[in-house]
RODO-2510 file (C-alpha; in nm, 4 decimals, decimal comma):
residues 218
     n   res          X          Y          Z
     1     x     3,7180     1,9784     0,2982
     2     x     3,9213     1,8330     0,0037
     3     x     3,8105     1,5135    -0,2119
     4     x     3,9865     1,2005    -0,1575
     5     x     4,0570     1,0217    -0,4520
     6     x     4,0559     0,6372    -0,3210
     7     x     4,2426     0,3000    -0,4841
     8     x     3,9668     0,0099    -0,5722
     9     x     4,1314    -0,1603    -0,2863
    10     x     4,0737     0,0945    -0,0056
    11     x     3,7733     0,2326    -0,1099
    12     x     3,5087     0,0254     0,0776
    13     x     3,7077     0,0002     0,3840
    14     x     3,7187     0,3700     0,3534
    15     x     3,3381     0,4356     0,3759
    16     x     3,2530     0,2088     0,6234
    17     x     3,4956     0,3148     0,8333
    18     x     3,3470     0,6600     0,7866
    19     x     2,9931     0,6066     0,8712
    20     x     3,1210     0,3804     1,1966
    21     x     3,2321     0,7016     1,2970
    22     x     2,9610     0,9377     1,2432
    23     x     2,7404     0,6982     1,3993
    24     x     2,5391     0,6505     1,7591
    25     x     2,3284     0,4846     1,8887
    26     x     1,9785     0,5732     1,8326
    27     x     1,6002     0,5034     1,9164
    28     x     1,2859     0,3829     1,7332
    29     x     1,0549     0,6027     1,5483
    30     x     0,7016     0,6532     1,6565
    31     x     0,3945     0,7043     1,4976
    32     x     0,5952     0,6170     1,1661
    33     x     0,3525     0,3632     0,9512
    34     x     0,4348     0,4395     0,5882
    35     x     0,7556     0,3952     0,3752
    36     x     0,8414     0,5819     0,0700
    37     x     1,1762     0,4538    -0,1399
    38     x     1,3684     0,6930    -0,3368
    39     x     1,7359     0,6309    -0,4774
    40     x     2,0041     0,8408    -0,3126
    41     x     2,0108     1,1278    -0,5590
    42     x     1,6384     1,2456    -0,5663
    43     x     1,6582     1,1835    -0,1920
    44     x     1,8004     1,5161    -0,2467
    45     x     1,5215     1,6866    -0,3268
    46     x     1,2537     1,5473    -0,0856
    47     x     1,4874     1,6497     0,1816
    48     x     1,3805     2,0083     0,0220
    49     x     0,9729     1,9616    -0,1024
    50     x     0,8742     1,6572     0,0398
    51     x     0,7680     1,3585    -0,1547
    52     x     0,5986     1,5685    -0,4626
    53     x     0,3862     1,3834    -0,7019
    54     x     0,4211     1,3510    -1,0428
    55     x     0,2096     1,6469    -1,1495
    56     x     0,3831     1,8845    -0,8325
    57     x     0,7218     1,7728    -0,9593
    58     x     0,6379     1,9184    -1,2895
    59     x     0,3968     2,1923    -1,1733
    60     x     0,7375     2,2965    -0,9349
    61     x     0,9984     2,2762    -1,2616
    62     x     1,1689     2,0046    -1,1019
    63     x     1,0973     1,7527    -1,3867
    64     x     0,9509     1,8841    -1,7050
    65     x     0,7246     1,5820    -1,9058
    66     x     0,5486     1,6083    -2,1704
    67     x     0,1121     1,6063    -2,1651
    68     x     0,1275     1,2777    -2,3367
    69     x     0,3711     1,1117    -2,0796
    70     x     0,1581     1,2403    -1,8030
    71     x    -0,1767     1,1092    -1,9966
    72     x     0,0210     0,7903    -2,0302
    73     x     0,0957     0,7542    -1,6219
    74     x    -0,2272     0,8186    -1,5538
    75     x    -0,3519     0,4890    -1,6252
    76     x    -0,3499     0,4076    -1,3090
    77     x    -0,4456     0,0445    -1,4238
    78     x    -0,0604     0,0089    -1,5300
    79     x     0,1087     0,3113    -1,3153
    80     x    -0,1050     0,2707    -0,9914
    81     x    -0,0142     0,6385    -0,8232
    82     x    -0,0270     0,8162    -1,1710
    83     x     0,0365     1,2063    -1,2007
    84     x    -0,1425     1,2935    -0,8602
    85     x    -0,0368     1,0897    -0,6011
    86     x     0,2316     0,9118    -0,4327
    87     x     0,2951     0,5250    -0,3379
    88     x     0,3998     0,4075     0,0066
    89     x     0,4495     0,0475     0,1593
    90     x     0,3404    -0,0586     0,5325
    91     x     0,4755    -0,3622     0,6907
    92     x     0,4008    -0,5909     0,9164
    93     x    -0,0070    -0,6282     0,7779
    94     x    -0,1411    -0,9758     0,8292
    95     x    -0,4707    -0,9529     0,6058
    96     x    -0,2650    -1,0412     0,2788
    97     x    -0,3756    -1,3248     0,0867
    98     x    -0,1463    -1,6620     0,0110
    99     x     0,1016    -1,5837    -0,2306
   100     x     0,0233    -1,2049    -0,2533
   101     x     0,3273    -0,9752    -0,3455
   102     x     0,4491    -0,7605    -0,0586
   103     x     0,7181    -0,4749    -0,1147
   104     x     0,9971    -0,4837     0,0966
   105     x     1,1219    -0,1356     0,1924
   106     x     1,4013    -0,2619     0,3035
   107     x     1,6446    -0,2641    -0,0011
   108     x     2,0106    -0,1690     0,1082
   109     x     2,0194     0,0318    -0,2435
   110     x     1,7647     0,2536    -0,1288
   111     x     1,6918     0,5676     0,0367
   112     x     1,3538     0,4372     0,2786
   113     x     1,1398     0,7778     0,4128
   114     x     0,9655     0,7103     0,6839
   115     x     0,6352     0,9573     0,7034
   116     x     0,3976     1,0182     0,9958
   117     x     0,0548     0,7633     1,0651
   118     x    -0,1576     1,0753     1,0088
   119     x    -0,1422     1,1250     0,6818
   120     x    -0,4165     1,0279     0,5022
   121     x    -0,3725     0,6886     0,2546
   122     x    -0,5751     0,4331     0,0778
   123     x    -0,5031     0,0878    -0,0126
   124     x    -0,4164    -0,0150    -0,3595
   125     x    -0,3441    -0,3864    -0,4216
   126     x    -0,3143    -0,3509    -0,7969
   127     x     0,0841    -0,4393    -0,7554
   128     x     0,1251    -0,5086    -0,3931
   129     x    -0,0931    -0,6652    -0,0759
   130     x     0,1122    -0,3938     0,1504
   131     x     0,0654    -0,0368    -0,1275
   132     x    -0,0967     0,2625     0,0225
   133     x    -0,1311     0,5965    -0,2210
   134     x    -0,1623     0,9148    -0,0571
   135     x    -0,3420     1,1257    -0,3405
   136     x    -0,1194     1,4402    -0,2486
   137     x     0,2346     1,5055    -0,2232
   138     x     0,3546     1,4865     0,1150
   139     x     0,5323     1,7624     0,2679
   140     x     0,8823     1,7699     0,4138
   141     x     0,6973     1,8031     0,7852
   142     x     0,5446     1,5038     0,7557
   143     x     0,8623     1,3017     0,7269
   144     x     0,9626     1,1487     1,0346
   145     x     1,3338     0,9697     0,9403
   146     x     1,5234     0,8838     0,6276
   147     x     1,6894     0,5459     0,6661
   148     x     1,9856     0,3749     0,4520
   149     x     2,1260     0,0438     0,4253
   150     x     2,4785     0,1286     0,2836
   151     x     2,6552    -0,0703     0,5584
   152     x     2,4590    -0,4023     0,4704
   153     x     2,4838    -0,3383     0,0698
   154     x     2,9165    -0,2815     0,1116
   155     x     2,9031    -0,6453     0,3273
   156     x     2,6509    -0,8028     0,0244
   157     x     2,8646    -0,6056    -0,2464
   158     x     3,2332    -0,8163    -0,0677
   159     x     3,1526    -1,1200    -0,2654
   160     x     3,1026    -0,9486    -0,6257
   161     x     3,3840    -0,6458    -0,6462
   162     x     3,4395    -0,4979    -0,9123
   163     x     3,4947    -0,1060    -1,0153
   164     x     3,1503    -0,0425    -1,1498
   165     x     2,9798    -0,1696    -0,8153
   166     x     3,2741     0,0678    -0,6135
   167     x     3,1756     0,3480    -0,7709
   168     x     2,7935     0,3131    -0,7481
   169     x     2,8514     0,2294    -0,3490
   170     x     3,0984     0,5929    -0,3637
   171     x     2,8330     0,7780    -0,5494
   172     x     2,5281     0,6818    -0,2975
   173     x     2,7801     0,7907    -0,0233
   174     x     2,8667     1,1095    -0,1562
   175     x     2,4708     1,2123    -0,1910
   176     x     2,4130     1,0359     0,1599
   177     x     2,6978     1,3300     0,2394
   178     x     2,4598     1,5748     0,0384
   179     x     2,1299     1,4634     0,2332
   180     x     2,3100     1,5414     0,6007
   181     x     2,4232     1,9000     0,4225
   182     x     2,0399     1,9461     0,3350
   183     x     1,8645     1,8287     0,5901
   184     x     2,0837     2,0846     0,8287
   185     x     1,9789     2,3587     0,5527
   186     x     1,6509     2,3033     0,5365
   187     x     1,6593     2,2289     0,9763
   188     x     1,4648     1,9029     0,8720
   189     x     1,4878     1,7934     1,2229
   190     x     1,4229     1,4014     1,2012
   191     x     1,7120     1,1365     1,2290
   192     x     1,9191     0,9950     0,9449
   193     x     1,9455     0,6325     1,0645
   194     x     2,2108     0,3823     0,9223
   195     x     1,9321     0,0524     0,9686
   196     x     2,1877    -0,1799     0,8339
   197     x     2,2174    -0,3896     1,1897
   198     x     2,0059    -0,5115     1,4310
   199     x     2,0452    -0,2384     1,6938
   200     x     1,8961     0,1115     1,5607
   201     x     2,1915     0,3397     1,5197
   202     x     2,1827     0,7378     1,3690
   203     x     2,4321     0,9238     1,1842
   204     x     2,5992     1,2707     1,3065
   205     x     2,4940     1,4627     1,0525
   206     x     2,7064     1,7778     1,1519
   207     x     3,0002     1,5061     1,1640
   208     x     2,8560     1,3510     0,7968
   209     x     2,8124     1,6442     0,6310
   210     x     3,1896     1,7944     0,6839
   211     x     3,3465     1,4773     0,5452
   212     x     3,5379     1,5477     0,2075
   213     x     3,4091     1,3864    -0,1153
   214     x     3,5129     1,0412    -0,2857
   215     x     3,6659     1,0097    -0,6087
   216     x     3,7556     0,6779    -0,7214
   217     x     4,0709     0,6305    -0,8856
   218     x     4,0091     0,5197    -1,2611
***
């Protein structure tokens, strides 16, 4: 389909009139205990390899660092999953101590991956009560839903408009467009949930997928 190139004024309305359509209603996911955030464009390519680790991302050609950066993130003091292995969140724990910091999954920028119970994780508290680390990448089978907030970050985005927060809210829709196009490549059968509301709801991603691009008018 053709790109739509959108006024400032209609451009917000347009996308969340969009994903209202594309979505249904939808059910919890079980057996689902770790989170993994990602921003909408490398969202991209775990849809493809999983959630890689540092040293698979480079090993695969996907990034290309240099020996000293990767000697430098493996201080694991200062960058707690280093080259070989990957940070998740769990919720809901109710051993952490007063005051502790807990990461929130929930950010309505982000892309949250939600990966099976069985993997196997240990807890690091370096940065966080609630961090895991699996010390391998975690393939694209072990995923169990990706879920957005883009509804929730459009209504929190109403009281500060301007064309710079437009656009980013266009951009994360067109790759949310590019996720349902590879997920149906790579027949990543999982849902793609919009968890903006309180009721669980997941997008059509046939429906998702076929919708043109948005260009915002400069």
């Amino acid at each position: 389909m053709d790109n739509i190139i959108l006024s400032e004024k209609d451009a917000l309305e347009y996308v969340y009139d969009t994903l209202s359509d594309v979505k249904y209603n939808g059910k919890e996911v079980l057996n689902a205990k770790y989170h993994h955030n990602t921003n909408y464009k490398d969202a991209l390519s775990i849809c493809k390899y999983g959630i890689l680790t540092l040293e698979d991302l480079n090993y695969h050609g996907i990034r290309n660092d240099s020996d000293e950066f990767l000697r430098i993130m493996n201080d694991t003091e200062s960058h707690v999953n280093g080259k070989s292995s990957v940070s998740l969140s769990v919720v809901g724990l109710k051993d952490l101590y007063l005051n502790e910091d807990e990461y929130n999954p929930f950010s309505p920028n982000l892309v949250d991956f939600l990966i099976t119970s069985d993997i196997r994780a240990s807890r690091s508290s370096i940065h966080y009560g609630n961090e895991f680390l699996s010390f391998q990448s975690i393939k694209k089978e072990e995923l169990r839903s990706i879920d957005i907030r883009l509804l929730k970050l459009i209504q929190l985005r109403k009281l500060c408009i301007d064309y710079s927060v437009i656009l980013s809210i266009l951009q994360k829709y067109n790759y949310l467009r590019e996720i349902a196009f590879e997920m149906k490549k790579q027949s990543l059968n999982i849902p793609l949930r919009e968890m903006s509301e309180t009721n669980i709801f997941e997008l059509d991603i046939d429906k998702l997928s076929s919708k043109p691009k948005l260009i915002l008018k400069k």
